[in-house]
PyMOL Python script that loads the backbone (N, CA, C, O; Angstrom):
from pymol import cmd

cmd.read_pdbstr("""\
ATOM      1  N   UNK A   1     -17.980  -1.226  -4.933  1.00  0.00           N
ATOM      2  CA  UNK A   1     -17.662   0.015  -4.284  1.00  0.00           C
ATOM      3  C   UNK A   1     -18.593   0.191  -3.096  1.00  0.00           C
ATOM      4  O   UNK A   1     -19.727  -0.284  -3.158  1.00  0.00           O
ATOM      5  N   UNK A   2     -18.210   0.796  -2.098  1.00  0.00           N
ATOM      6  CA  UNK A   2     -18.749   0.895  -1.028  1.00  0.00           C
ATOM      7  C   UNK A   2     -19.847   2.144  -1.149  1.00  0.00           C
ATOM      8  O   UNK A   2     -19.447   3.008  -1.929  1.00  0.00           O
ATOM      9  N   UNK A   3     -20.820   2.357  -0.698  1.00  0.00           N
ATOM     10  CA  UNK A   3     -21.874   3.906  -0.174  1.00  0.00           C
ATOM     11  C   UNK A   3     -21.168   4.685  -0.275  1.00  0.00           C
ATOM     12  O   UNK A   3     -21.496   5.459  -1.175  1.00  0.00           O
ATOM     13  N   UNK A   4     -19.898   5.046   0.411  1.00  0.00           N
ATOM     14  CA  UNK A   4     -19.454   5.734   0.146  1.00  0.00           C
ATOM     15  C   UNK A   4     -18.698   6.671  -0.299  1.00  0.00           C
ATOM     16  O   UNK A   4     -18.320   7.758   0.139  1.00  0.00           O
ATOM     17  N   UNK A   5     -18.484   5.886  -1.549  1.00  0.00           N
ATOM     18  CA  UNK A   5     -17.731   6.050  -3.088  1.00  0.00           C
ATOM     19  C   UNK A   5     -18.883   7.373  -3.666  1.00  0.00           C
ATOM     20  O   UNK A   5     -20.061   7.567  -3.366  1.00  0.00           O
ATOM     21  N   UNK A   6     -17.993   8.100  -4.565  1.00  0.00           N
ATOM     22  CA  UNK A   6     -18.565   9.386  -4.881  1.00  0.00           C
ATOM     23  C   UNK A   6     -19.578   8.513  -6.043  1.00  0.00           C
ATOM     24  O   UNK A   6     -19.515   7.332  -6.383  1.00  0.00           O
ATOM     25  N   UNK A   7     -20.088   9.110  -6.282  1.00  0.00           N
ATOM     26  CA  UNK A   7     -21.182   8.472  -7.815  1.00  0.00           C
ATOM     27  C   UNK A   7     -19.940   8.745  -8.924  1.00  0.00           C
ATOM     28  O   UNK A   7     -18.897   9.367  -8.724  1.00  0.00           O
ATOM     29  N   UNK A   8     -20.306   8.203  -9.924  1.00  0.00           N
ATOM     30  CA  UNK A   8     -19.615   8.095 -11.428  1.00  0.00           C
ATOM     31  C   UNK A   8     -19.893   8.537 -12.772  1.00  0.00           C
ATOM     32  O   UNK A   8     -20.100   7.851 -13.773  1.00  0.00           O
ATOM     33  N   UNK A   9     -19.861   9.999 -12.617  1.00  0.00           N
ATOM     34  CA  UNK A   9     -20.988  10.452 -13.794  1.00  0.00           C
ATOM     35  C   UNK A   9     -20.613  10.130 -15.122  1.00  0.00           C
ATOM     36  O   UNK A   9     -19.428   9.794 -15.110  1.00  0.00           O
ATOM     37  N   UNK A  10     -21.132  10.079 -16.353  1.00  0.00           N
ATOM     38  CA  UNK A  10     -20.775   9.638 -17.593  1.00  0.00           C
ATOM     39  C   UNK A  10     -20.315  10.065 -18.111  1.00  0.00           C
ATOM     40  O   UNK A  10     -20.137   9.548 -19.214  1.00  0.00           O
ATOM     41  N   UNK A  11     -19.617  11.536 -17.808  1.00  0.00           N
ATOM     42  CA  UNK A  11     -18.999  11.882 -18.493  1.00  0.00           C
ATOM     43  C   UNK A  11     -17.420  11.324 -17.895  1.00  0.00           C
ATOM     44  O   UNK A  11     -16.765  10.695 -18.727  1.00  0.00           O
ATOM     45  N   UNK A  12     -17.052  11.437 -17.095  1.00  0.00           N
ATOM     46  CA  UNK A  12     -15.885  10.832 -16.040  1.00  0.00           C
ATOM     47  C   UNK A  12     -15.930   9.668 -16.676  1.00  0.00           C
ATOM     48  O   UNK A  12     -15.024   9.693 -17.509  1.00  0.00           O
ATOM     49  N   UNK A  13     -16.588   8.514 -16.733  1.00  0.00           N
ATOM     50  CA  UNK A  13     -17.027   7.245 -17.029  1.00  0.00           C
ATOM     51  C   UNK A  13     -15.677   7.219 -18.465  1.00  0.00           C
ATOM     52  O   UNK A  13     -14.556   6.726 -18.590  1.00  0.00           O
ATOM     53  N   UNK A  14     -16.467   7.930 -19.197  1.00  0.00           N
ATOM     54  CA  UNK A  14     -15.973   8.202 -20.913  1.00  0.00           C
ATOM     55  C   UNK A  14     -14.336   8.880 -20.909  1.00  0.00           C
ATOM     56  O   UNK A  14     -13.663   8.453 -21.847  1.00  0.00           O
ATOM     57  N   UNK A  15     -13.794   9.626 -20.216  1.00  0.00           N
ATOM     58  CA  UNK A  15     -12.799   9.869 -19.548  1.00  0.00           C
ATOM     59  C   UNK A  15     -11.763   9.223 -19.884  1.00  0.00           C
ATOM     60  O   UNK A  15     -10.925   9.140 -20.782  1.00  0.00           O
ATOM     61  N   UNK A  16     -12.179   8.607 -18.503  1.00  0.00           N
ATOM     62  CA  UNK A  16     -11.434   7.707 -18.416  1.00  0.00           C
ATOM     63  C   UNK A  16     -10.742   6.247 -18.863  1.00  0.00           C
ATOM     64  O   UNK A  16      -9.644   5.692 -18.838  1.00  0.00           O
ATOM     65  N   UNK A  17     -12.267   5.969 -19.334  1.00  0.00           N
ATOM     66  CA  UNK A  17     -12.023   4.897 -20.653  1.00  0.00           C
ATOM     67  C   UNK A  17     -11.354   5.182 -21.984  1.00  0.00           C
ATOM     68  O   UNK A  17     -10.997   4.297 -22.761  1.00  0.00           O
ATOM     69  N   UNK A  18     -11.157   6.992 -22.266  1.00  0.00           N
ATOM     70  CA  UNK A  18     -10.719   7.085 -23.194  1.00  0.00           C
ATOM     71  C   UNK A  18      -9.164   7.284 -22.938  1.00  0.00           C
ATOM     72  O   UNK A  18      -8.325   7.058 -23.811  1.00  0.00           O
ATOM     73  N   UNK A  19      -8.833   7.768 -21.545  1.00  0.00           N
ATOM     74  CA  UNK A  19      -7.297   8.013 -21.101  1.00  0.00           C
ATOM     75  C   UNK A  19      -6.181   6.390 -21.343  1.00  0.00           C
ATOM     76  O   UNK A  19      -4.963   6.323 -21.503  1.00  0.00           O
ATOM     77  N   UNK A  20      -7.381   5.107 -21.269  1.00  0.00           N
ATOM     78  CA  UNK A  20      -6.381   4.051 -21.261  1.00  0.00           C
ATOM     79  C   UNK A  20      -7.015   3.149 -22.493  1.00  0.00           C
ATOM     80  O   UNK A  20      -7.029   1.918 -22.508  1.00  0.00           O
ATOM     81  N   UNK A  21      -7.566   4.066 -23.579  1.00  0.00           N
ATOM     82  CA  UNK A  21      -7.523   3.378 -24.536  1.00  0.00           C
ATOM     83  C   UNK A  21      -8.375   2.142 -24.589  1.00  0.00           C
ATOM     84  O   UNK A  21      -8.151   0.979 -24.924  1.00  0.00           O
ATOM     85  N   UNK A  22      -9.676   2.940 -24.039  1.00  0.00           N
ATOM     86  CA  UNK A  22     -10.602   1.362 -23.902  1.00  0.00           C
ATOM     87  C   UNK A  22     -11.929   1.992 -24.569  1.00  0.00           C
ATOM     88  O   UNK A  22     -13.003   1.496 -24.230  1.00  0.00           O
ATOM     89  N   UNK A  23     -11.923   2.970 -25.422  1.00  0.00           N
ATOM     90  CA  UNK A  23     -13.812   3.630 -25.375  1.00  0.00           C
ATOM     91  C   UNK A  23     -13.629   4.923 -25.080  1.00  0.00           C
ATOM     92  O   UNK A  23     -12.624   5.608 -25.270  1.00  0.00           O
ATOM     93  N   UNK A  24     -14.891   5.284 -24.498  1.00  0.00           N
ATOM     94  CA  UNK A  24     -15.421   6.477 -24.042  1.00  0.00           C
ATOM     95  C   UNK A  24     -15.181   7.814 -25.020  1.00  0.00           C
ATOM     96  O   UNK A  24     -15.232   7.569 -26.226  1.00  0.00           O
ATOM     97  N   UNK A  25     -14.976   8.927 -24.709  1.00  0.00           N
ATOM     98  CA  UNK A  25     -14.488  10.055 -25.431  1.00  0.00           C
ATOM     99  C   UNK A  25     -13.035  10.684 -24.803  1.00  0.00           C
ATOM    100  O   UNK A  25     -12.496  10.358 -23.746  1.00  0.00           O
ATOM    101  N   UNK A  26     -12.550  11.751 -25.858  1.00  0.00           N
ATOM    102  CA  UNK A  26     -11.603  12.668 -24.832  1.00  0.00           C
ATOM    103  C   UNK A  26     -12.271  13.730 -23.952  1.00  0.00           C
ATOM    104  O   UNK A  26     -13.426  14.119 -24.122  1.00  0.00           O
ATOM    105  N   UNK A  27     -11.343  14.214 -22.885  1.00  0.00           N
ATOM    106  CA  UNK A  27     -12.020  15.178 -22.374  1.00  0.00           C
ATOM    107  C   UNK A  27     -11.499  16.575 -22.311  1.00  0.00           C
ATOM    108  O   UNK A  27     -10.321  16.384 -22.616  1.00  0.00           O
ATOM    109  N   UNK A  28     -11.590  17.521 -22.162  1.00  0.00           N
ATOM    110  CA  UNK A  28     -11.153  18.876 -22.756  1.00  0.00           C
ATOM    111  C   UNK A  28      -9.103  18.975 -22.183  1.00  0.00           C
ATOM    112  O   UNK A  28      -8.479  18.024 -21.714  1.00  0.00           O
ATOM    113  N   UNK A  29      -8.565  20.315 -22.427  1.00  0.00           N
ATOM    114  CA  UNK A  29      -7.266  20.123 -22.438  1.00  0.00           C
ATOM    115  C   UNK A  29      -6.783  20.263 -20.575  1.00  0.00           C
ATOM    116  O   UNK A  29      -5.617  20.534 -20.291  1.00  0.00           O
ATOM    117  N   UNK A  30      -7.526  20.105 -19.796  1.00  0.00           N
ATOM    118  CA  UNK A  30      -7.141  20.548 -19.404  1.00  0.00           C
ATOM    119  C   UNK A  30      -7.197  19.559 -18.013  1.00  0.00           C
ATOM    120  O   UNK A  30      -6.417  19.592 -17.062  1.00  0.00           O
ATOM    121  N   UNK A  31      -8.444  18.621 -18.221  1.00  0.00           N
ATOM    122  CA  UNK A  31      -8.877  16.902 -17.410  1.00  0.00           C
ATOM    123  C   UNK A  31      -7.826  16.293 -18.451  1.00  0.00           C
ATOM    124  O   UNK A  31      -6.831  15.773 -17.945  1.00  0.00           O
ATOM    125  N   UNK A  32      -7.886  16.294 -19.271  1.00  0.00           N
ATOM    126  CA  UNK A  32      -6.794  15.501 -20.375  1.00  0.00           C
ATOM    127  C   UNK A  32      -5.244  15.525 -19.733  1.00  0.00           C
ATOM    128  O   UNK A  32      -4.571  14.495 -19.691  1.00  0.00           O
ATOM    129  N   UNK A  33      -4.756  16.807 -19.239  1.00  0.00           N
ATOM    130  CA  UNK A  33      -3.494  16.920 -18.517  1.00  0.00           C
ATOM    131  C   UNK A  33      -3.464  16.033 -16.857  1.00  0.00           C
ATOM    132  O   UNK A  33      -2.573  15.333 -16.377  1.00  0.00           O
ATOM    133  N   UNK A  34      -4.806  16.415 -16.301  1.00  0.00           N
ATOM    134  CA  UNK A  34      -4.761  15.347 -15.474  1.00  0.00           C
ATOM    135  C   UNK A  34      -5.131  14.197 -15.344  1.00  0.00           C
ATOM    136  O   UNK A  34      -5.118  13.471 -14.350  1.00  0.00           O
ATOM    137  N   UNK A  35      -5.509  13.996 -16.491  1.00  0.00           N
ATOM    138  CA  UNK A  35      -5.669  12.092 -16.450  1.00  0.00           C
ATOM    139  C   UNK A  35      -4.018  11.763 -16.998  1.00  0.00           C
ATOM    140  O   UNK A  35      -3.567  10.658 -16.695  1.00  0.00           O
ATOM    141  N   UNK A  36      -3.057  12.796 -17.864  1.00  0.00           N
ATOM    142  CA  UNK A  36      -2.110  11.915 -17.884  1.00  0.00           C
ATOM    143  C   UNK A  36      -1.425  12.282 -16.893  1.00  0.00           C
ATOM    144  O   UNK A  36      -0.320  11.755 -17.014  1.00  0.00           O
ATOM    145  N   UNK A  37      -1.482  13.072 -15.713  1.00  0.00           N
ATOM    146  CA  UNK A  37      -1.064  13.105 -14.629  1.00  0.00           C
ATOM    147  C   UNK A  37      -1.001  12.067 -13.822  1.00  0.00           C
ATOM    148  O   UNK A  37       0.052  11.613 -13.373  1.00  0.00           O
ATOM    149  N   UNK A  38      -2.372  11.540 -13.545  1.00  0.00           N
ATOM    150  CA  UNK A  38      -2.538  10.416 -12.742  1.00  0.00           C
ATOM    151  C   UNK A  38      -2.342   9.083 -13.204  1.00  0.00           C
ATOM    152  O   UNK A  38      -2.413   8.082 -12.490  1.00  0.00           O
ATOM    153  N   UNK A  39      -1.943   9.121 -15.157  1.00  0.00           N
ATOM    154  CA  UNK A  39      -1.121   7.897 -15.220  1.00  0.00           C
ATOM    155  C   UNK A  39      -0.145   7.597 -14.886  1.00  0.00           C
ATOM    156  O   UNK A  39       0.180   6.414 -14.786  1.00  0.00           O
ATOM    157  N   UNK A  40       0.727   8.722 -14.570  1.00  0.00           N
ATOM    158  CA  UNK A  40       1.741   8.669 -14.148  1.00  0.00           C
ATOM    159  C   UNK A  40       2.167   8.647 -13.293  1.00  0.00           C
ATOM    160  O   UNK A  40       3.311   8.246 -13.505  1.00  0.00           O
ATOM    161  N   UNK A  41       1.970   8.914 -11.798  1.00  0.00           N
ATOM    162  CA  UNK A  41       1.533   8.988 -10.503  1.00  0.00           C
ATOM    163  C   UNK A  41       1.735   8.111  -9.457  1.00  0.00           C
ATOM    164  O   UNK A  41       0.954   7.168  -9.334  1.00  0.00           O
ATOM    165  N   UNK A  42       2.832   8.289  -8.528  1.00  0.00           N
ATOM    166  CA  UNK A  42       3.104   7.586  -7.903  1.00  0.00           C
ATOM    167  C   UNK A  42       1.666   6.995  -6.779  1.00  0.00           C
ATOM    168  O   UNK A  42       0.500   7.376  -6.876  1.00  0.00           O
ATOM    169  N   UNK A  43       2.179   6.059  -5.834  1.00  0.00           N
ATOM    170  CA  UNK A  43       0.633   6.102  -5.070  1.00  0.00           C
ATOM    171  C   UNK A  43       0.236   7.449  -4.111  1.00  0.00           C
ATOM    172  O   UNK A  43      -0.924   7.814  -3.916  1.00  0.00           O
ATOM    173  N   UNK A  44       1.483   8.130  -3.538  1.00  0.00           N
ATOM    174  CA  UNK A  44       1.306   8.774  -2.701  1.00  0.00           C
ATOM    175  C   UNK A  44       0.557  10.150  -3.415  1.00  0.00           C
ATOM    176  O   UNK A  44      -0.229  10.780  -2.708  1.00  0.00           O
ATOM    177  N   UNK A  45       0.854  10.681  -5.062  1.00  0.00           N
ATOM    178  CA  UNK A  45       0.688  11.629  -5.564  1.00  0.00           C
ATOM    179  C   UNK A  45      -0.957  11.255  -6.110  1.00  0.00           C
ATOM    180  O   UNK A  45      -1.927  11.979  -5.886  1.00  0.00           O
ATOM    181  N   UNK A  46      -0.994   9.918  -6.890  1.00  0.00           N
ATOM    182  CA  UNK A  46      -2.544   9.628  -6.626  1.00  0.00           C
ATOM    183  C   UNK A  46      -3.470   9.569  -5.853  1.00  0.00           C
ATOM    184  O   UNK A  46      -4.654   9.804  -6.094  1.00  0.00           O
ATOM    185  N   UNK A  47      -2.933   9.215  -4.759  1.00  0.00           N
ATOM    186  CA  UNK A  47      -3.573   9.829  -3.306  1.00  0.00           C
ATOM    187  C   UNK A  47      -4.427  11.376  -3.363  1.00  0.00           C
ATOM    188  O   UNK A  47      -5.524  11.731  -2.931  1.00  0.00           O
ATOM    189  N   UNK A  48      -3.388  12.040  -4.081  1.00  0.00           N
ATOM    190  CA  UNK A  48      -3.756  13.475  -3.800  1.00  0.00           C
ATOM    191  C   UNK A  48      -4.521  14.461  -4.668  1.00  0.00           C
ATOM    192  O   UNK A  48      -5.316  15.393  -4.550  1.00  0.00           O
ATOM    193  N   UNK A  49      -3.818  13.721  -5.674  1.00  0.00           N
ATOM    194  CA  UNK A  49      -5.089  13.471  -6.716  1.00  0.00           C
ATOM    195  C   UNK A  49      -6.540  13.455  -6.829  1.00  0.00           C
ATOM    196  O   UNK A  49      -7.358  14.132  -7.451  1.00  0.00           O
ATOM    197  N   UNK A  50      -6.613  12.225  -5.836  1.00  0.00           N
ATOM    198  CA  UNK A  50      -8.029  11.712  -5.649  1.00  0.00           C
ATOM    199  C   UNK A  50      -8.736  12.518  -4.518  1.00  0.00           C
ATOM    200  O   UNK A  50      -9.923  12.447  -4.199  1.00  0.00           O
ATOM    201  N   UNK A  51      -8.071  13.051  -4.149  1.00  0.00           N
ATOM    202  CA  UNK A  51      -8.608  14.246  -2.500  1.00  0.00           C
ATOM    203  C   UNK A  51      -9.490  15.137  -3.255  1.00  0.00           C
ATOM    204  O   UNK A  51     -10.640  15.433  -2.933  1.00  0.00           O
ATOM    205  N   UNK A  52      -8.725  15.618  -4.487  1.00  0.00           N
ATOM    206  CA  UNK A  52      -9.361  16.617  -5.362  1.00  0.00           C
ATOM    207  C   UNK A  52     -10.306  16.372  -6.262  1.00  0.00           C
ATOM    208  O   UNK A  52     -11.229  17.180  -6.365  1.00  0.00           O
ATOM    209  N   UNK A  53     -10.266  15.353  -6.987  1.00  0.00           N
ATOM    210  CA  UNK A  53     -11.242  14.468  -7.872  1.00  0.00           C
ATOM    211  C   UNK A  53     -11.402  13.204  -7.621  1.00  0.00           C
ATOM    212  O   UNK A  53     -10.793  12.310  -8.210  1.00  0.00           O
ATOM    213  N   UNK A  54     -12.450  12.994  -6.494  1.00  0.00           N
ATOM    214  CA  UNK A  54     -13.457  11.739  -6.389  1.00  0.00           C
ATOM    215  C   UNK A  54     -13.350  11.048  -7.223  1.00  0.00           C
ATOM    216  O   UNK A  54     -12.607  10.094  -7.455  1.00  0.00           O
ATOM    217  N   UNK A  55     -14.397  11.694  -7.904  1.00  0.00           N
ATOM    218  CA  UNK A  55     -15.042  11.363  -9.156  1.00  0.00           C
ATOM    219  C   UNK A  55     -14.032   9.980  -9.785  1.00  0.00           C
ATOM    220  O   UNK A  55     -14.280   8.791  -9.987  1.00  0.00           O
ATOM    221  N   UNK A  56     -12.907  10.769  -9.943  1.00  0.00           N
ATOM    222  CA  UNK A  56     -11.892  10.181 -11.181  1.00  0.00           C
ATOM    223  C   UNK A  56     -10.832   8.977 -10.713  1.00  0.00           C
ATOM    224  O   UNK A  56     -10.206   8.142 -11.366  1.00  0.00           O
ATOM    225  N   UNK A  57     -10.930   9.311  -9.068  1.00  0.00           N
ATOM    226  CA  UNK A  57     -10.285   8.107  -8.483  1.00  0.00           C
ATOM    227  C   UNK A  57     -11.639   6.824  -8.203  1.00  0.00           C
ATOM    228  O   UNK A  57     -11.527   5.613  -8.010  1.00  0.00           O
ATOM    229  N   UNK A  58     -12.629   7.527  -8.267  1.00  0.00           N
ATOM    230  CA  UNK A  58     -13.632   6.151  -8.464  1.00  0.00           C
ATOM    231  C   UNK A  58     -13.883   5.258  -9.529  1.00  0.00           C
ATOM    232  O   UNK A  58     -14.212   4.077  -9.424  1.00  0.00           O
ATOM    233  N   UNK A  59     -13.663   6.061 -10.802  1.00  0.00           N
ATOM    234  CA  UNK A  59     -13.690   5.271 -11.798  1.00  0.00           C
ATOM    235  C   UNK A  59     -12.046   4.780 -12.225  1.00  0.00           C
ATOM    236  O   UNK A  59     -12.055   4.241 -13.332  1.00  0.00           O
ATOM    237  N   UNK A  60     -10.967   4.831 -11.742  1.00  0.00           N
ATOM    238  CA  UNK A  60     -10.159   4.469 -11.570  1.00  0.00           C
ATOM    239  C   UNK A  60     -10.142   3.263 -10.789  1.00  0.00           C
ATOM    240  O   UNK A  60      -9.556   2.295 -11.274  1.00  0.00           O
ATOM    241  N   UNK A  61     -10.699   3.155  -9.634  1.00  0.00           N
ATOM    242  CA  UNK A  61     -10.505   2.560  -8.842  1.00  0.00           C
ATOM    243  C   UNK A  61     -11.895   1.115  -9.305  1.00  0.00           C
ATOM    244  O   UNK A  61     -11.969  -0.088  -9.051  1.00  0.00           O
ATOM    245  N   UNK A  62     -12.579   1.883  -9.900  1.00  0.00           N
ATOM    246  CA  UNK A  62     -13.523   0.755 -10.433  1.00  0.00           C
ATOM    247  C   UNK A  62     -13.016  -0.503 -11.721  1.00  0.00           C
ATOM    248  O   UNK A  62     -13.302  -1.692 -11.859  1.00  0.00           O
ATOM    249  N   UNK A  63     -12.073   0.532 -12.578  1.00  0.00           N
ATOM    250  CA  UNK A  63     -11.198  -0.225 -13.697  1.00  0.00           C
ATOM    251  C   UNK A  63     -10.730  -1.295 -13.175  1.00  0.00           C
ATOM    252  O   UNK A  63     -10.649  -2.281 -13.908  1.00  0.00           O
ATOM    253  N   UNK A  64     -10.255  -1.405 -11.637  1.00  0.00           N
ATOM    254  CA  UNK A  64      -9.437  -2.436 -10.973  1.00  0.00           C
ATOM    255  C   UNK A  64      -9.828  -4.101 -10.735  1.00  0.00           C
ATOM    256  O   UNK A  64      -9.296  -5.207 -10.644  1.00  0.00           O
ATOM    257  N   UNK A  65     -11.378  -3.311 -10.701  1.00  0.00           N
ATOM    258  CA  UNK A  65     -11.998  -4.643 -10.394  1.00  0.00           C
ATOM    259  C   UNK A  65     -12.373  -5.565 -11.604  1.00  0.00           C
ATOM    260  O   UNK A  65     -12.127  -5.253 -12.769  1.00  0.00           O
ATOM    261  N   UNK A  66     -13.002  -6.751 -11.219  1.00  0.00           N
ATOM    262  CA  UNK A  66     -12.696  -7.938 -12.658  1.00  0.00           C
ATOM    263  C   UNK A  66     -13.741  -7.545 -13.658  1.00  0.00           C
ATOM    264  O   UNK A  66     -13.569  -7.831 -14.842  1.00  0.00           O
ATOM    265  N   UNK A  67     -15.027  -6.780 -13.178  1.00  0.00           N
ATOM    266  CA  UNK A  67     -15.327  -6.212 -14.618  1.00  0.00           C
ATOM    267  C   UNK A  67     -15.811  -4.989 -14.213  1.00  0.00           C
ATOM    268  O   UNK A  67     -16.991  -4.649 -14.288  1.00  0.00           O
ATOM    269  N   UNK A  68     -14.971  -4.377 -13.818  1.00  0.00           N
ATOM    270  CA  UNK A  68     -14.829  -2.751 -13.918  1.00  0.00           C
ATOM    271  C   UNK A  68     -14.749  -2.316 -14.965  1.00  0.00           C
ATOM    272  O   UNK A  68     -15.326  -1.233 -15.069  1.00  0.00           O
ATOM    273  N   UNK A  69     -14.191  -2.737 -16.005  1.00  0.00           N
ATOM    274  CA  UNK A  69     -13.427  -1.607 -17.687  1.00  0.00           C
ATOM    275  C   UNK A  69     -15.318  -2.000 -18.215  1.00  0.00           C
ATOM    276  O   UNK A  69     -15.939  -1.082 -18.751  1.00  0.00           O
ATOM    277  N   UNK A  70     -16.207  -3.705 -17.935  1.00  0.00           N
ATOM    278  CA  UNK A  70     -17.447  -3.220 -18.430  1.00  0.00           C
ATOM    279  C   UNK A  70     -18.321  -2.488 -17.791  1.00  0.00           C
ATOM    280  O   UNK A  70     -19.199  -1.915 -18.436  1.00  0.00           O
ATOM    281  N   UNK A  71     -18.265  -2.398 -16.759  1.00  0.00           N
ATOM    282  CA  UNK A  71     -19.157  -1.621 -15.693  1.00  0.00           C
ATOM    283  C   UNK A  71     -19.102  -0.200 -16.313  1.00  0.00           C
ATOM    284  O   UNK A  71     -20.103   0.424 -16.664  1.00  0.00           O
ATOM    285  N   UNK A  72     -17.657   0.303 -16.422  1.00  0.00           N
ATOM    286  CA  UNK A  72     -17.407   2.011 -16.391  1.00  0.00           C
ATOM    287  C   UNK A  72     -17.990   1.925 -17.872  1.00  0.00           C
ATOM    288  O   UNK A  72     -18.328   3.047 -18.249  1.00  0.00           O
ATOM    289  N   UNK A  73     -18.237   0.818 -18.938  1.00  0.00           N
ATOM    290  CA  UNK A  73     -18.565   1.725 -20.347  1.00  0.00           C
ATOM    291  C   UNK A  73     -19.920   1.640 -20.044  1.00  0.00           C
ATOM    292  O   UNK A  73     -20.674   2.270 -20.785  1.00  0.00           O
ATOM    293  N   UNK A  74     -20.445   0.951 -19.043  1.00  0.00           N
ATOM    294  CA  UNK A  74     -21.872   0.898 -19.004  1.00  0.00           C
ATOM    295  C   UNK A  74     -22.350   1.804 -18.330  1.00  0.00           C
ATOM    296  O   UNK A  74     -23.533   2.137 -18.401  1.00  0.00           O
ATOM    297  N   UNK A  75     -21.333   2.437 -17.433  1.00  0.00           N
ATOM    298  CA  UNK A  75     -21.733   3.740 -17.112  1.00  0.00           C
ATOM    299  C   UNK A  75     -21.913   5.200 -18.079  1.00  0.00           C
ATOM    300  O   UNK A  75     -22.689   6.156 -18.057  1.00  0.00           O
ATOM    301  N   UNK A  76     -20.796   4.805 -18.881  1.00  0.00           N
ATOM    302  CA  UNK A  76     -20.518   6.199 -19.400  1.00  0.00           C
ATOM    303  C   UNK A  76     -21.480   5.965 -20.650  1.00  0.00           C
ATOM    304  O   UNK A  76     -21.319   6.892 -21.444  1.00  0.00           O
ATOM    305  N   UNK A  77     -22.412   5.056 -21.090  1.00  0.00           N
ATOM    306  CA  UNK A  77     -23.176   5.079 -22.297  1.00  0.00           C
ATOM    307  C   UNK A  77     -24.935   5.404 -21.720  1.00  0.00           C
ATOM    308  O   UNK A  77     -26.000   5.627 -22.295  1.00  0.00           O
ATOM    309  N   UNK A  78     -24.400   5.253 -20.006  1.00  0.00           N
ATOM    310  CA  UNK A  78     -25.839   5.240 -19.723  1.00  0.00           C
ATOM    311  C   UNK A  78     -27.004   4.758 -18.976  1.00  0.00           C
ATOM    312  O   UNK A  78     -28.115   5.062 -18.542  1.00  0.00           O
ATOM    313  N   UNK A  79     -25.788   3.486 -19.110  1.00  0.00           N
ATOM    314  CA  UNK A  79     -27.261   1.561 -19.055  1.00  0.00           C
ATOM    315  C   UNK A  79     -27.047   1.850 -17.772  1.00  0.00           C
ATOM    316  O   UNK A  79     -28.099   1.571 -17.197  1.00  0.00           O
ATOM    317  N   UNK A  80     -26.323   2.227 -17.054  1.00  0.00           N
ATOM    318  CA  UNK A  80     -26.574   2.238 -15.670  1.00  0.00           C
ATOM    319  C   UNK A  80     -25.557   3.376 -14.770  1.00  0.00           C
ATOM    320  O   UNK A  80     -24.470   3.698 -15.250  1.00  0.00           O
ATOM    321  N   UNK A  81     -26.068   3.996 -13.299  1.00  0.00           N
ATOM    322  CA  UNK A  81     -25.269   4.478 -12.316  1.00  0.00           C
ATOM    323  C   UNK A  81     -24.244   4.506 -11.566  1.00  0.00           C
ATOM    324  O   UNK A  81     -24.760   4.024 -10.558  1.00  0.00           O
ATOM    325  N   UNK A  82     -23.383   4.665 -11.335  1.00  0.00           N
ATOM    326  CA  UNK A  82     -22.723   4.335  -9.957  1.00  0.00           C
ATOM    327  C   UNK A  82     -22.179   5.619  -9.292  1.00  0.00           C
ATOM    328  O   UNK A  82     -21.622   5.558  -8.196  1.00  0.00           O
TER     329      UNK A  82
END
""", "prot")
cmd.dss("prot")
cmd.show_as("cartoon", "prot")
cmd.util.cbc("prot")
cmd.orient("prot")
């Protein structure tokens, strides 16, 4: 990720790992509606998405990469920042 990617806090981290069934925790009812929002989500609507929550298109966008899914649990447990 580039500088200027939002940071990745651990709780987001856990999130999101928990929206696709990889780890992390759930998150209350209401990030829960928009994470299954943005599973669903065309690109243009994820786009818009992400205007509003950084955060959640970064760790999205981190899942993508070849070890993104370990990076984000290593975020969300702790061992490290982004």
């Amino acid at each position: 990720m580039s500088t200027n990617s939002p940071t990745i806090p651990a709780n987001v981290a856990a999130h999101v790992l928990w929206s696709e069934g990889l780890g992390g925790y759930p998150a209350g009812s209401s990030t829960t509606k928009l994470l299954d929002a943005w599973a669903s989500a065309d690109d243009t609507n994820a786009a818009r998405l992400a205007a509003g929550w950084p955060e959640y298109a970064a760790a999205f966008a981190l899942m993508q990469q070849p070890d993104g899914t370990t990076r984000l649990r290593a975020i969300a447990t702790g061992e490290v920042t982004a």
